[in-house]
C-alpha positions in Angstrom: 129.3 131.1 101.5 129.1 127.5 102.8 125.8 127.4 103.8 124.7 129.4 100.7 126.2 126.6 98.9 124.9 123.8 100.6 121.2 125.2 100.3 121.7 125.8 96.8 122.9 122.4 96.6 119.9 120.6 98.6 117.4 122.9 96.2 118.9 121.4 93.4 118.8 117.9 94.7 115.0 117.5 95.5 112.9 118.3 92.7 115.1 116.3 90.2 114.9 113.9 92.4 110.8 113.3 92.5 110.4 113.6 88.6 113.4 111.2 87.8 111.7 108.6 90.7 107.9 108.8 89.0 109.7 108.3 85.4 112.1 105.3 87.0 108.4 103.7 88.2 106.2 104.7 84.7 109.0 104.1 82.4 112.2 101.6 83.7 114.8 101.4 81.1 113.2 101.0 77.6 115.4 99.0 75.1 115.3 101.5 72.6 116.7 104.5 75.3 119.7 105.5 74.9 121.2 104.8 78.3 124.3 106.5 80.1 125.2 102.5 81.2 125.9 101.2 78.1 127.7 104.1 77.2 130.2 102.7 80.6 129.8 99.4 79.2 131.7 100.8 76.1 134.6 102.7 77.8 135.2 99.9 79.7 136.0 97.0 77.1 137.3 99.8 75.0 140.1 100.0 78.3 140.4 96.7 79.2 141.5 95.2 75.6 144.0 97.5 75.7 145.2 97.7 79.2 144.7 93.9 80.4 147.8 92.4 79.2 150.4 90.3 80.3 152.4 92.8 82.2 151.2 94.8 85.5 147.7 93.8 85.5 146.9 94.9 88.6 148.2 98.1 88.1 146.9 98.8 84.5 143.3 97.8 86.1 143.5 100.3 88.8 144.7 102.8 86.6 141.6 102.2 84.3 139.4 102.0 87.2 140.4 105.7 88.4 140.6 107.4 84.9 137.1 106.4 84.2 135.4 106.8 87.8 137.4 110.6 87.6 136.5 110.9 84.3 132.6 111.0 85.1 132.4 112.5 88.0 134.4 115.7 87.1 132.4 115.6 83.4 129.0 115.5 85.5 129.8 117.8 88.0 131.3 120.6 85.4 128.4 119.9 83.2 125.9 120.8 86.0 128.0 123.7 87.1 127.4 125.0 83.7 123.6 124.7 83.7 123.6 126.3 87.1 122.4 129.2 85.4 119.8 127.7 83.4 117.0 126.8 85.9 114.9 124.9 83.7 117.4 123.5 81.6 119.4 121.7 84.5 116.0 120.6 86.3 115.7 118.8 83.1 118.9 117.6 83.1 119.1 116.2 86.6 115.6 114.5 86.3 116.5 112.6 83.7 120.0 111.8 84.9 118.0 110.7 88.5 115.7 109.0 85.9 118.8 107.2 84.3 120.4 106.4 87.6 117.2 104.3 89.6 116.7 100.6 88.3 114.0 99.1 90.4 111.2 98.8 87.3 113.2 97.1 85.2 114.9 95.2 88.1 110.9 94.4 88.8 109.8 93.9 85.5 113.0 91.1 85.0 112.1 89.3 87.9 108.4 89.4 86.9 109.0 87.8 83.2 111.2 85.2 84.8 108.0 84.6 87.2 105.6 84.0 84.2 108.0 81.5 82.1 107.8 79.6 85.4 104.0 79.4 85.3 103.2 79.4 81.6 106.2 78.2 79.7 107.8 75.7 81.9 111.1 75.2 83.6 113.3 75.0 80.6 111.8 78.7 79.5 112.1 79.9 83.2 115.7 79.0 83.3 116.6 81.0 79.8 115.0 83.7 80.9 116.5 83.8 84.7 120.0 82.9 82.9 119.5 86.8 81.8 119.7 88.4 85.1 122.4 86.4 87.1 125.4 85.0 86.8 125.1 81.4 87.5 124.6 78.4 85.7 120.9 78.3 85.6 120.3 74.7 83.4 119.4 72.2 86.2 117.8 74.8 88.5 114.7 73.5 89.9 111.3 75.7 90.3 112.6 75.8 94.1 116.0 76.9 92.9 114.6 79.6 90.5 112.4 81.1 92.7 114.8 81.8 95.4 117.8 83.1 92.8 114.7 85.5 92.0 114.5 86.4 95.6 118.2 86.6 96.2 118.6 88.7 92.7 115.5 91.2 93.8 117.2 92.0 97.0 121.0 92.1 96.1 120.0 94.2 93.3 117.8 96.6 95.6 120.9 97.6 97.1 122.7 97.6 94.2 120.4 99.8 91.4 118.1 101.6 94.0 119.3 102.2 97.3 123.1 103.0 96.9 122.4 105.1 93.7 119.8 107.2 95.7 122.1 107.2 98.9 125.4 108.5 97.2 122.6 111.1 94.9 121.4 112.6 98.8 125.2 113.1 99.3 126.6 114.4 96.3 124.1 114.9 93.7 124.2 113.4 89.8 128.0 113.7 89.9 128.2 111.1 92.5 125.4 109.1 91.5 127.1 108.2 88.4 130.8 108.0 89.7 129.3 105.0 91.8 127.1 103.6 88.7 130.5 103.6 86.8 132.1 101.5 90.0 129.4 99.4 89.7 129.4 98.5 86.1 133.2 98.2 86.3 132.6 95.5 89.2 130.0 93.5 87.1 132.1 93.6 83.8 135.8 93.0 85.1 135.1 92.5 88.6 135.0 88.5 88.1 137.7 86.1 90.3 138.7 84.3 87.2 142.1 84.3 85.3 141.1 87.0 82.9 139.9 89.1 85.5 141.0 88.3 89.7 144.4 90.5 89.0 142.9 93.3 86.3 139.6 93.6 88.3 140.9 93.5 91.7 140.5 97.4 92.7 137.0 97.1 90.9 135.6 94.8 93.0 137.1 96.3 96.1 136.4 99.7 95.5 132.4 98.5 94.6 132.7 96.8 97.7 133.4 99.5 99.8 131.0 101.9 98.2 128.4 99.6 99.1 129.4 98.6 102.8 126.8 101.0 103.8 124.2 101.1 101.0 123.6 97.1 101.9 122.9 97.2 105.5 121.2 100.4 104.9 118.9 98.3 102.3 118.5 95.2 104.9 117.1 97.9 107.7 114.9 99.7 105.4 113.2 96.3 104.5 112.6 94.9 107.4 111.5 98.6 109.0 109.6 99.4 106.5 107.7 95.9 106.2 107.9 96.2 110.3 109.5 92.8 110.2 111.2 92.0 113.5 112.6 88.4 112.2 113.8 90.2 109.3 116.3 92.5 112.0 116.7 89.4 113.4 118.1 87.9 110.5 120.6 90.8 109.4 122.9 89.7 112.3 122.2 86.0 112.2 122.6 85.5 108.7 124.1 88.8 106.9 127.6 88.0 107.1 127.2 84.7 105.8 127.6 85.3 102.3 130.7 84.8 99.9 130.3 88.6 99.4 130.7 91.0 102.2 127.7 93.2 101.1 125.0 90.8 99.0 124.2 88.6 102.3 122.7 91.5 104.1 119.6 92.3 102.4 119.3 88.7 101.5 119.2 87.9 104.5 116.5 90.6 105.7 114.4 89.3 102.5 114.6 85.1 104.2 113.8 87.0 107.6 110.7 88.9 106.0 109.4 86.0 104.7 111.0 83.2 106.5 112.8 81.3 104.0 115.8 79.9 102.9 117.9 81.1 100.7 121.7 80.7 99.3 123.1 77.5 99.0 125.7 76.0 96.4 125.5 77.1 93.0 127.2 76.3 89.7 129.2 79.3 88.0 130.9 78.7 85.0 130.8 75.0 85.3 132.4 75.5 88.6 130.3 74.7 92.2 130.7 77.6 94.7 129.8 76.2 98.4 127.6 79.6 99.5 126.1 78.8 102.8 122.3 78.8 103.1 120.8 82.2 104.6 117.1 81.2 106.5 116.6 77.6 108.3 112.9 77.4 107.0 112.8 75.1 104.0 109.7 75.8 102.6 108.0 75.5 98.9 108.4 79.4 97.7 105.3 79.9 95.5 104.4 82.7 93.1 103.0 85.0 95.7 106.9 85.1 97.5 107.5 86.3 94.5 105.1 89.2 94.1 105.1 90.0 97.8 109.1 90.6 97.1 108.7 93.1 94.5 106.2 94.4 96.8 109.0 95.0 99.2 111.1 96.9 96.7 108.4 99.2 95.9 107.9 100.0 99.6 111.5 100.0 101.2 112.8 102.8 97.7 109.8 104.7 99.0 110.2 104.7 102.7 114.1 105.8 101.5 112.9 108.6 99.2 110.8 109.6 102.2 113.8 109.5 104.5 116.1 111.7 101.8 113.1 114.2 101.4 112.7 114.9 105.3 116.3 115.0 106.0 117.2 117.3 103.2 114.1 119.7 104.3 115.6 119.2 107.8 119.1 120.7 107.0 117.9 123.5 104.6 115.4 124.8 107.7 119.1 124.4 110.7 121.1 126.1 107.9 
């Protein structure tokens, strides 16, 4: 009954999984498509004006954080359970869903248009459009400065949208996809170490930072294995626990091995100068084509993992 289970499961898990990564490349996440994200985005201020008061923050935030993550993973997995018997109909389902839950186009496509301000428009235009993708101060950045926040953002975010979504899909299917989406959108909306936030947001940002212990590192070997990058390997341990964050250093770090660089450094958030260490000791001019060749890198590590998760899953269906 277990194994019968499981195969069904890994069936289930494949096909989905190969339409919803060719729409992810041709498509990314139009504007106009209605995205399952937003709908998070929604549920979560709707909870936190209501539930981040004066009184038992802390608690209130972790209640908010389970009710929500429960929430969509028992709606997804009941919802799948009831197209079980509707072969088409769920394959749909789940390869849009897959579809819904991959972000490396549109992670591409930002760090692209950020990119051509640079070249075209100017620094002032580069730094309004990079404003849109991180979280720091981005007014006095430098064409140095905005090229390596590109860098960093393209590999944090690898982890982040591609890799961990994909990881925690190979282990549990949509269900678990999304319950980690919803962690990760509660970490980037309340998960902030300001007074609004460092007592509601506590169990966001440690729960997001759990789920991703493994998707980072995971992300920083796939990199550097898949661009067979030796100094990138290298880097991981010399420089991946460097960062303010215990996750967002690691494939950073892989990114300055791959194309020895240096990256991190201080940076201004909300008028305020956090002291991150640098990751890299080679203080070169990054140029246009660090750029591209970083997008480049995105393209080949999601592959070489959605390789892996193919010939592991046909691997356990043939021992079962």
């Amino acid at each position: 009954m277990v194994e019968e289970y499981i195969l069904n499961m890994r069936s289930g898990i494949v096909a989905p999984l190969l339409i919803g990564f060719i729409l992810d490349t041709m498509l990314g996440d139009p504007i106009w498509l209605p995205h399952p994200v937003r709908l998070f985005g929604r549920l979560i201020s709707f909870g936190e004006r209501r539930l981040n008061r004066r009184d038992r923050k802390k608690r209130n935030g972790i209640i908010q954080v389970t009710v929500l993550v429960c929430l969509v993973f028992a709606g997804l997995f009941f919802m799948e359970r009831l197209l079980s018997g509707y072969e088409w109909i769920h394959l749909v389902f789940s390869s849009i869903m897959v579809f819904y839950g991959l972000a490396n186009r549109s992670l591409i496509t930002a760090a692209l248009k950020v990119e051509k301000k640079l070249r075209f428009s100017g620094l002032e235009a580069a730094r309004k459009q990079l404003s849109t993708i991180v979280g720091r101060d981005t007014s006095t950045l430098s064409q140095q400065n905005i090229r390596a926040a590109i860098l960093e953002t393209l590999s944090e975010n690898l982890s982040d949208g591609v890799i961990a979504p994909l990881f925690y899909y190979a282990i549990g299917g949509i269900p678990l996809m999304f319950a980690y989406k919803m962690v990760n959108t509660l970490d980037s909306m309340i998960g902030h170490k300001n007074n609004r936030f460092i007592q509601f947001g506590w169990f966001a940002a440690k729960l997001d930072d759990i789920l991703n212990y493994i998707p980072a590192r995971l992300t920083a070997c796939l990199m550097s294995v898949s661009t067979l990058s030796w100094r990138g390997l290298k880097f991981i341990f010399l420089f991946g626990n460097q960062h303010p964050s215990p996750n967002a250093g690691y494939p950073e770090a892989a990114l300055s091995g791959i194309l020895n660089c240096k990256l991190g450094g201080p940076s201004l958030y909300s008028g305020t100068l956090v002291d991150k260490p640098y990751i890299g000791t080679n203080d070169r001019k990054l140029s246009k084509k660090d750029v591209y060749y970083s997008c480049v890198i995105n393209i080949m590590t999601t592959v070489t993992f959605f390789i892996i998760i193919l010939f592991t899953l046909k691997q356990i269906t043939i021992h079962l």
